[in-house]
C-alpha positions as CSV (number, residue, x, y, z in Angstrom):
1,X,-104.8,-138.3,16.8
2,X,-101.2,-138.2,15.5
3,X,-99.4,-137.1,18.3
4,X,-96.8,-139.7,17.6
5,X,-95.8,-137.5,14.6
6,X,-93.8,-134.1,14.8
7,X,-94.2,-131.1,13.1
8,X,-92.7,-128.0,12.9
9,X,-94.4,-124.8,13.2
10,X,-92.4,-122.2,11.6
11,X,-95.5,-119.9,11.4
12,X,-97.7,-117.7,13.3
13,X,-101.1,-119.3,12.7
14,X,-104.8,-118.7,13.4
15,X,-105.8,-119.4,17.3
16,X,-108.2,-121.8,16.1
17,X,-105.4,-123.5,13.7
18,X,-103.1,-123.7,16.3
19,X,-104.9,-125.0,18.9
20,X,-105.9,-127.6,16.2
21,X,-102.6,-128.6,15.1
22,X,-101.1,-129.0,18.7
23,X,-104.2,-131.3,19.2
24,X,-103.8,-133.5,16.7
25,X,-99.9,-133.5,16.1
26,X,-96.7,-133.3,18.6
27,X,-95.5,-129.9,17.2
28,X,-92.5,-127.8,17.7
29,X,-91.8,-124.5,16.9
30,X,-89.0,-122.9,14.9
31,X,-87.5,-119.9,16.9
32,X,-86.8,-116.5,14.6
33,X,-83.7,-116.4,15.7
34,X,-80.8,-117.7,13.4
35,X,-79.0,-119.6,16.6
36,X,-82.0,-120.6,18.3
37,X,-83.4,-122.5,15.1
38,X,-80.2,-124.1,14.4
39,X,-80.5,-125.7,18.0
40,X,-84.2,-126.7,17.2
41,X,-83.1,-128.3,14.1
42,X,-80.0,-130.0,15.4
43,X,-81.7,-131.5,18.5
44,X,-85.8,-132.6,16.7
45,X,-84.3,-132.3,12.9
46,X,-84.4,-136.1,12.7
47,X,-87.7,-136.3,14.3
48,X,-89.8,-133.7,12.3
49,X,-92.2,-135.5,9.0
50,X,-94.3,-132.8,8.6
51,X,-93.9,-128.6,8.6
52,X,-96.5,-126.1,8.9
53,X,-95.2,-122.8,7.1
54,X,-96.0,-119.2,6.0
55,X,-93.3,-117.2,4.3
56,X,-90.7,-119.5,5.5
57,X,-87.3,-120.2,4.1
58,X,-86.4,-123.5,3.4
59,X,-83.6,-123.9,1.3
60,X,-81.6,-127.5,0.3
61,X,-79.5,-127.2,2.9
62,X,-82.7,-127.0,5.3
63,X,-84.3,-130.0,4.0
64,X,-80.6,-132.1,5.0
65,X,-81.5,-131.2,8.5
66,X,-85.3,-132.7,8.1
67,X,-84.4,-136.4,6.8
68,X,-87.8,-137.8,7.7
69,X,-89.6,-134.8,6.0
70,X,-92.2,-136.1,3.5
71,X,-94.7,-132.9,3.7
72,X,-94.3,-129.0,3.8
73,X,-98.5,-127.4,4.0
74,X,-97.8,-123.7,3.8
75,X,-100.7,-120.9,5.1
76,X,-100.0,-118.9,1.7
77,X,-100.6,-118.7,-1.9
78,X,-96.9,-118.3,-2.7
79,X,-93.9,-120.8,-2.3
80,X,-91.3,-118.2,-3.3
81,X,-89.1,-119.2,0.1
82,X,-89.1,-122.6,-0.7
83,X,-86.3,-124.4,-2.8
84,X,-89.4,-126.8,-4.7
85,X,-86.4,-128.7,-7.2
86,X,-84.7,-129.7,-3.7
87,X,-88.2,-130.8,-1.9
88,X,-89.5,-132.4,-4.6
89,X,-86.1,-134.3,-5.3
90,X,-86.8,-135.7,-1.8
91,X,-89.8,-137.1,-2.7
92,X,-91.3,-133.9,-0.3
93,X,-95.2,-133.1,-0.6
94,X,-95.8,-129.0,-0.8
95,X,-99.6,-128.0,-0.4
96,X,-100.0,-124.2,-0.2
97,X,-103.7,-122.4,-0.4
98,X,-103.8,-120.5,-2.8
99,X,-107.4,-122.2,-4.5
100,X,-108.9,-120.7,-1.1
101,X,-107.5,-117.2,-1.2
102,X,-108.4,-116.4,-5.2
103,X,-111.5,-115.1,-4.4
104,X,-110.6,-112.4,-2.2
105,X,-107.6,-111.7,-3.8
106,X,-109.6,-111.3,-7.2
107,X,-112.1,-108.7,-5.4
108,X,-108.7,-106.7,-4.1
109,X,-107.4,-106.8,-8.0
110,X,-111.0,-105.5,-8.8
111,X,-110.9,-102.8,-6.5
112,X,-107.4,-101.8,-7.0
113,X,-108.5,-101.5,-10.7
114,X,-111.0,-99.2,-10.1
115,X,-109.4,-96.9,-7.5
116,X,-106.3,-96.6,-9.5
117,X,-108.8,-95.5,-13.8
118,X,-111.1,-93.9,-11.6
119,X,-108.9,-91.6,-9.0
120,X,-111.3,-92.9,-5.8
121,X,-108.5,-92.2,-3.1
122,X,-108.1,-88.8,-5.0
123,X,-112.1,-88.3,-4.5
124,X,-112.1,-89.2,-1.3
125,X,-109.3,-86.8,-0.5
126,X,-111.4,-83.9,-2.8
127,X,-114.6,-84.9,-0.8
128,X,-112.6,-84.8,2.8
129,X,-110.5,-81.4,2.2
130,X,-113.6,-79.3,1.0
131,X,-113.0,-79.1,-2.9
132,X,-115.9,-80.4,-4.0
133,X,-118.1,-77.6,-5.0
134,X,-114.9,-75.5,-5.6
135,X,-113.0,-77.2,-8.7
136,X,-113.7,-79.5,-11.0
137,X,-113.1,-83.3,-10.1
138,X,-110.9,-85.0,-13.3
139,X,-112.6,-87.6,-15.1
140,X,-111.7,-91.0,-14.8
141,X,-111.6,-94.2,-17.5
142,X,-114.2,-96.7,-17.8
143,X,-113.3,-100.1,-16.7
144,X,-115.1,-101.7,-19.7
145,X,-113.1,-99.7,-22.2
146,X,-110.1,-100.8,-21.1
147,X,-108.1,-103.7,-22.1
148,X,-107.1,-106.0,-19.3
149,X,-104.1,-108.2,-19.6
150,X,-103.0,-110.6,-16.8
151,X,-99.8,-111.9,-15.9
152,X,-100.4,-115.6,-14.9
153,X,-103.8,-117.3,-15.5
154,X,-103.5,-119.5,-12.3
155,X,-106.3,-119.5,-9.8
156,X,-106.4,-115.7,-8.7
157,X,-105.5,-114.9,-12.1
158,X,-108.7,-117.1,-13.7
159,X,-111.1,-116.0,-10.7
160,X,-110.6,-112.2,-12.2
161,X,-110.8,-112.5,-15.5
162,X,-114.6,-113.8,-14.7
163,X,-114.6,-110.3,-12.7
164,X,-113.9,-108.3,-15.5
165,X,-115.3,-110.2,-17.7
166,X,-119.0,-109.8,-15.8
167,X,-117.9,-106.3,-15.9
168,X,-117.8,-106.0,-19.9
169,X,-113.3,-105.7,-20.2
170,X,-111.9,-107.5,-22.9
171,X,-109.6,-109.7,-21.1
172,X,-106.2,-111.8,-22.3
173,X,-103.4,-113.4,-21.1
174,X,-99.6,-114.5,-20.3
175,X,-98.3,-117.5,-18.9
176,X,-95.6,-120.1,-19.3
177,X,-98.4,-122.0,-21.3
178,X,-101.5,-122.0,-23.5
179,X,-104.3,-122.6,-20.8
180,X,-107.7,-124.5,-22.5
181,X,-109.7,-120.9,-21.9
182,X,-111.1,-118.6,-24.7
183,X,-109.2,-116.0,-23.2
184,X,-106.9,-114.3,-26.0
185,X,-103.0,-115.4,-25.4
186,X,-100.0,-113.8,-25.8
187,X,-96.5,-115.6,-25.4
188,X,-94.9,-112.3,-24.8
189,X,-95.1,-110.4,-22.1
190,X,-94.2,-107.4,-23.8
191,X,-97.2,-108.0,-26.4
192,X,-99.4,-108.6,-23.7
193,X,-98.3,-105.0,-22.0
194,X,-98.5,-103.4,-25.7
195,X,-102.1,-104.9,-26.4
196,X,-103.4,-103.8,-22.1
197,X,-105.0,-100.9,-20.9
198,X,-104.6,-102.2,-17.6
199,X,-102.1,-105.2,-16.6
200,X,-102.8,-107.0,-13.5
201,X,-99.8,-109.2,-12.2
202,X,-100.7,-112.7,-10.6
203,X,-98.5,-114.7,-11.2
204,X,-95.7,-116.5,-8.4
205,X,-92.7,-115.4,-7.6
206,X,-89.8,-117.0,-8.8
207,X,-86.2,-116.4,-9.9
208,X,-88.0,-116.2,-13.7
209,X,-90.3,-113.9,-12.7
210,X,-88.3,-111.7,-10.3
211,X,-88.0,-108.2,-12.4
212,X,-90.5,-109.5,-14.7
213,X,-92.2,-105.8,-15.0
214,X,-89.3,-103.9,-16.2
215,X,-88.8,-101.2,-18.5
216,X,-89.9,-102.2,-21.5
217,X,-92.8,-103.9,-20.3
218,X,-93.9,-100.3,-18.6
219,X,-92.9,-98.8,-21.7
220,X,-95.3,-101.1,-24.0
221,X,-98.1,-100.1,-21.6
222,X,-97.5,-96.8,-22.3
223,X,-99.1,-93.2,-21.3
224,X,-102.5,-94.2,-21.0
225,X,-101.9,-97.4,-19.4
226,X,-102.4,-98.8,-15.7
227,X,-100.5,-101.2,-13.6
228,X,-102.0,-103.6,-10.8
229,X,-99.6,-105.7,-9.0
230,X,-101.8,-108.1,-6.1
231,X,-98.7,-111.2,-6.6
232,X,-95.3,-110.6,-5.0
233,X,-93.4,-107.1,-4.7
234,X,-90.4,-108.9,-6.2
235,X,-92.3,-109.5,-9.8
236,X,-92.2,-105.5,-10.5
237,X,-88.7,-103.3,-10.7
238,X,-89.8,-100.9,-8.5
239,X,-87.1,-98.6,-10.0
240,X,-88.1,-99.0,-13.4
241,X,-92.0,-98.1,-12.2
242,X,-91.0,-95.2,-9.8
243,X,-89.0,-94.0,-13.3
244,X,-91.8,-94.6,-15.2
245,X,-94.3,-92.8,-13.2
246,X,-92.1,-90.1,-13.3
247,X,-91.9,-89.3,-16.9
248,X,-95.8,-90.0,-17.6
249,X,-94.6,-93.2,-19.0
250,X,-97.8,-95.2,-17.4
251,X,-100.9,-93.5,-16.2
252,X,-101.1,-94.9,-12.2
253,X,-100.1,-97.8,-10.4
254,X,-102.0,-99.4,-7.5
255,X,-100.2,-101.8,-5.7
256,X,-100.3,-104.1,-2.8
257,X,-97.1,-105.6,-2.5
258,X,-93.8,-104.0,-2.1
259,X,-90.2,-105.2,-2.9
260,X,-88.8,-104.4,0.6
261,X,-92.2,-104.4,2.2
262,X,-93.1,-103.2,4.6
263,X,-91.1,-100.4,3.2
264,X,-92.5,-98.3,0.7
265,X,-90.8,-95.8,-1.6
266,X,-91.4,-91.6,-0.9
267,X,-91.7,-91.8,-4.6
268,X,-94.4,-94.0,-4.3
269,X,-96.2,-93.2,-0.9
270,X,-96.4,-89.3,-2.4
271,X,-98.1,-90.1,-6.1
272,X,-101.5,-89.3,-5.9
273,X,-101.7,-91.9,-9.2
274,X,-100.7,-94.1,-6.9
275,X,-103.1,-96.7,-4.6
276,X,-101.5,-98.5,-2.3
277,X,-102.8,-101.6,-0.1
278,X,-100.7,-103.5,3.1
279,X,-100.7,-106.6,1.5
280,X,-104.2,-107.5,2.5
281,X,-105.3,-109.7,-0.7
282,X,-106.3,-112.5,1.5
283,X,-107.3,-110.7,4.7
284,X,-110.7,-111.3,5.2
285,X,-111.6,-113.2,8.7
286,X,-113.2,-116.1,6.5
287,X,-110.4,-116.5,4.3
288,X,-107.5,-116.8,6.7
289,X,-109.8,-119.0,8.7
290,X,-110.2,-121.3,5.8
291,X,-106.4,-121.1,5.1
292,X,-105.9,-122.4,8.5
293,X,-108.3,-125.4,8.0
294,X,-106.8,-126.2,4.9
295,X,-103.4,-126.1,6.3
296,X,-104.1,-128.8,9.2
297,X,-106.3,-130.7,7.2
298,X,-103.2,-131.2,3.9
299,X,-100.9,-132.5,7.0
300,X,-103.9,-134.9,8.5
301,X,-104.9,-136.3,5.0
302,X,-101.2,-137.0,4.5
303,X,-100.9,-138.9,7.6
304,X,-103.8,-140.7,7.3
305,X,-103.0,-142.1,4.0
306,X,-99.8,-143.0,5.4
């Protein structure tokens, strides 16, 4: 279809998505190796017009290899490893998927929420060690009773706050910007954490955000309060929430990204407050399928316009 055009694959992909690209585009792959990729780059750099990504880095200095880049379609929600000023200054398309992945992503915030106010992984370990019958299982708190602030009102962020919603939480907001939603709003992150029960973070990752859940956001949440992080690891200080834990500052944690993941903190692997998830938001069959269509058919759209 395009085979005159090159891309370059610098992600591990779908069978079905790859088999699809290669079909329709001449592609080359990006080698993980630091020497190898510079080789790559020097040698089809002034070939490739198109790049097919997931968690890749591509920096300014990247994009002077890629002269005939004019589109970057990443199989992810987040663009953190990409330098957008620097694409977007070369007149560089991004498309990333991250319309396709709310929904699953917003059921994993759901049930995040839930495991962590009502202690299921601690049931479940009751149930499975024999205690049931023996002691008294602690009670949990309702999900409706708690006020639930999210970081970021994007498209994960929006798909649950209908979830709780449905499920009776009053819900609010923080963001960069007033979004036209009833939603209640707050321009402060820390009056958001003050006002929340539970604080579910969705927003990107970016050098603004990085830290973002520090101490005094953790200390606004309080005792009673819970902490659901579905975005990037980078977006919490894990030092400040390990700390915070600690001292009964916050009330439980669950979490499905990491700052150094896959590497997880003792402090963290051992607190029965805490749930923990492999960074599965999106993993559901359908959804990664989908992710992969969408990716191939960004770069074809672009090409046939063209």
């Amino acid at each position: 279809m395009f085979k005159h055009i090159t891309i370059l694959q610098a992600a591990e992909l779908p069978e079905k998505t790859d088999r699809e690209l290669k079909e329709a585009f001449t592609v080359i792959g990006l080698p993980k190796g630091e020497a190898e990729a510079a080789g790559v780059l020097a040698e089809h750099g002034a070939a490739i017009r198109g790049m097919a990504v997931r968690h890749a880095h591509i920096d300014a200095g990247m994009l002077e290899k890629l002269p005939a880049l004019e589109i970057i379609s990443s199989y992810s929600a987040g663009l953190d490893g990409i330098d957008i000023e620097a694409a977007a200054s070369r007149g560089v398309s991004i498309h990333n998927t991250s319309k396709i992945l709310a929904q699953d992503v917003a059921d994993l915030a759901v049930a995040l929420s839930i495991s962590a106010t009502r202690g299921l992984m601690r049931g479940h370990d009751f149930v499975r060690d024999g205690h049931w019958g023996q002691h008294s299982f602690p009670l949990g708190r309702s999900l409706r009773s708690l006020n639930t602030g999210i970081v970021g009102l994007g498209h994960i962020g929006s798909a649950i706050a209908a979830r709780m919603e449905v499920m009776g939480a009053p819900v609010a907001y923080f963001g960069p910007r007033r979004k036209p939603v009833d939603h209640l709003y707050f321009g402060s992150i820390d009056d958001l954490a003050e006002w929340a029960d539970l604080l579910i973070v969705t927003c990107p990752a970016s050098p603004e955000t990085t830290g973002l859940i520090g101490p005094s956001v953790l200390e606004k949440l309080g005792p009673h309060g819970f902490l659901v992080n579905i975005s990037r690891g980078t977006i919490v200080n894990e030092s400040a929430l390990i700390a915070a834990l600690a001292t009964g500052g916050i009330a439980g944690a669950a979490l499905d990204v990491f700052e150094k993941e896959p590497v997880v903190p003792d402090a963290l692997r051992n607190d029965p407050r805490v749930v923990l998830s492999p960074h599965m938001g999106s993993g559901t069959q359908e959804t990664r399928q989908q992710m992969g269509d969408r990716l191939v058919e960004a770069l074809v759209t672009h090409f046939s316009a063209g």
